[in-house]
N, C-alpha and C positions, 0 to 999 in steps of 0.2 A: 504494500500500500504506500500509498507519495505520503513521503514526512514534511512538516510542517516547513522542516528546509529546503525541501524543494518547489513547495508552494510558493514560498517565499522568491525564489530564483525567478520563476516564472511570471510572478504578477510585478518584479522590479526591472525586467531586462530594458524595459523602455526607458527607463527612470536611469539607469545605469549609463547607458550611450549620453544620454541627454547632459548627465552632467558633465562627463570627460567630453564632451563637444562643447559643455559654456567653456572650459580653459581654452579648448583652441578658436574658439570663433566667438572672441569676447564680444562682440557687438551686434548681437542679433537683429536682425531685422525679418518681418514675412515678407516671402517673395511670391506665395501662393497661399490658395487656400480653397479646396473646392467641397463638396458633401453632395451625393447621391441616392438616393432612394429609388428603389426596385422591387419588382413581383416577379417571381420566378417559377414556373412551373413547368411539372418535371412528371416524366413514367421512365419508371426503374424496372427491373426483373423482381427486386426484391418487395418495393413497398407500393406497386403498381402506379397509381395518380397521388403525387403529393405535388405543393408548392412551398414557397418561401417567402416573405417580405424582406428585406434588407436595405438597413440604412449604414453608410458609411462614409466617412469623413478623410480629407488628409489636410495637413499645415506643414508647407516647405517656410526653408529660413536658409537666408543667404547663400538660397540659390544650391546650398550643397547639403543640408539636413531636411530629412524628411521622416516625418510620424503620421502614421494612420490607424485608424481600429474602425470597427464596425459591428454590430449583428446584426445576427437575420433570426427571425421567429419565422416559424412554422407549424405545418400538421400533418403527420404521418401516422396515422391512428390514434394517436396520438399528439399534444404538444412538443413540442422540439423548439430549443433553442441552441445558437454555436455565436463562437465571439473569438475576436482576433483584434491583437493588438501586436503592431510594428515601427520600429526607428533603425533608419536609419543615414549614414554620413558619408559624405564623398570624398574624395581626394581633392585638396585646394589646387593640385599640379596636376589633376586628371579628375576633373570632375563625372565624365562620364563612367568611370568606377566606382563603385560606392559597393559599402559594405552593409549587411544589415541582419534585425535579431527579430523574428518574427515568437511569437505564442498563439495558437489555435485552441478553442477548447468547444468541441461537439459533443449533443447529448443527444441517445437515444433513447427516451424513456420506455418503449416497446420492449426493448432486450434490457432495462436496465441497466446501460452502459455508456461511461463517461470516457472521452478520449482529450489526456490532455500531448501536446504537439509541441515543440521549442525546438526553433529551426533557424539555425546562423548560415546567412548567404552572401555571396557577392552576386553583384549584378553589374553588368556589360552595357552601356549602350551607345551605339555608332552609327550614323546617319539612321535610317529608320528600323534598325533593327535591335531587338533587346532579350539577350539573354541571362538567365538566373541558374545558380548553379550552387545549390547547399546539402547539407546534411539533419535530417529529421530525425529527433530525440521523442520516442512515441509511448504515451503510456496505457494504457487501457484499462479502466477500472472496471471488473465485472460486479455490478452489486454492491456490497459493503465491503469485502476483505481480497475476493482475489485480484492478480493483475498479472498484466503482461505486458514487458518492456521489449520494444521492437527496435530497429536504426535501419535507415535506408536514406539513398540520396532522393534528392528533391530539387528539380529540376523543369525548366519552363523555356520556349523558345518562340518570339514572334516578330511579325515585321508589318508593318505598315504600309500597305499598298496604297489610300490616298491619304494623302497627310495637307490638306489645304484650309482655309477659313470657311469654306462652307462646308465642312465637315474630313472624319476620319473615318478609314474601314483597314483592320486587321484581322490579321489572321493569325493562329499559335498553337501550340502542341505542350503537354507537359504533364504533372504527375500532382501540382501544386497550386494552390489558388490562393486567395484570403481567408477562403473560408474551409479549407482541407489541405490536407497532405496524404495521397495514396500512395501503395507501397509501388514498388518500384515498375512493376507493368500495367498497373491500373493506372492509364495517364487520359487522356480526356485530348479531343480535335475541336477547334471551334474557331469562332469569327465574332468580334463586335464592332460595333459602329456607334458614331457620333454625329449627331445634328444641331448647328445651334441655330436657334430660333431668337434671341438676343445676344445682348453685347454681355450676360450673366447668366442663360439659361440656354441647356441642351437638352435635347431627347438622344438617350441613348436604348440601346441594344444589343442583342447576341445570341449565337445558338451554342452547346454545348456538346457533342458526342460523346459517352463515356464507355472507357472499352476495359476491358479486365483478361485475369488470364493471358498474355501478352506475353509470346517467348518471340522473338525476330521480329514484330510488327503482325507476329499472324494471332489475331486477337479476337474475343467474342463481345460482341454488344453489350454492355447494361444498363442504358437508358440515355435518355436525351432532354435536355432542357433547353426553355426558350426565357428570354430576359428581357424586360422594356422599361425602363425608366427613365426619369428626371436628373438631371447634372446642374447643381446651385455652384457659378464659380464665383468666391468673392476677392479676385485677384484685383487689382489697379490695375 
């Protein structure tokens, strides 16, 4: 079972970056700030018709610190909630580097089972493409007492095919989102897009494929989700 020490690891990792980033970047300023809200609904093999809501936030700061979190409530027979909380900091001499400490934590109240995730990455990105590339610390609480401690990489690749002022459409591949980390061949194909309709508001979207069982890319379906929401940016 996770010791209060590890609880503790987990709900500070944000708080941790944060401060070794005020000594180096004594003079913060936001350079961003956007918040999202979304309905997601989804058919799986295992839990047939479910959905999601999800609201989620990020705050950049000069231009090379970035923190976001979010949840989504749900219902899968059940209530269902998951919650993720992320910081991370760039290279002053290579900004498109940046390193970063993510924490996941899904519930399924159906199986009775809690997944807590703490996941340190880099991430890459170069004209329009952006790769992620970490290691997932996975715990799985069955019930009250038992557990099972897992590790697998975690890993995410996409690129931006229009990237202009009247909107964006990508495309990406990976094992890892904001709101999961699957093990290493459960990874998910998918596409989102972005509209803005003002100079502070988008309509965004996406579809999800999710594949499991995955040895060489020869993989079987588990379900597919579709995504539509609103994008609040409160940038200058």
């Amino acid at each position: 079972m996770m010791t209060i020490s590890h609880k503790a690891l987990l709900l500070f990792v944000p708080a941790m970056i944060l401060s070794g980033a005020i000594r180096v970047y004594p003079k913060p300023y936001i350079s961003g700030a956007a918040a999202e809200i979304a309905v997601v609904p989804e058919i799986n093999r295992s839990l047939g018709y479910c959905w999601n809501i999800t609201a989620k936030g990020t705050l950049e700061l000069n231009k090379l610190l970035e923190f976001s979190g979010g949840a989504a409530l749900g219902q899968e027979g059940t209530s269902a909630a998951d919650v993720f909380a992320r910081a991370g900091a760039g290279l002053p001499f290579f900004p498109n580097l940046s390193f970063h400490a993510a924490y996941i934590f899904n519930t399924y109240p159906g199986y009775n089972t809690r997944i807590h995730s703490v996941i340190p990455a880099v991430r890459l990105r170069l004209w329009r493409i952006e790769a992620v590339l970490g290691y997932c610390f996975r715990v799985t609480v069955f019930g009250s007492e038992d557990t099972l401690a897992e590790r697998n990489f975690a890993y995410r690749a996409g690129i931006k095919l229009i990237d202009s002022d009247r909107g964006n459409f990508s495309v990406h591949i990976g094992n890892v989102s904001d709101f999961f980390c699957g093990n290493l061949g459960s990874y998910s194909l998918g596409f989102s897009y972005s509209v803005p309709v003002s100079r502070r508001i988008s309509i965004s979207g996406g579809m999800e494929l999710y594949q499991t069982g995955s040895i060489a890319l020869a993989s079987n379906n588990y379900g597919t989700a579709l995504k539509g929401g609103v994008v609040f940016c409160f940038q200058n």
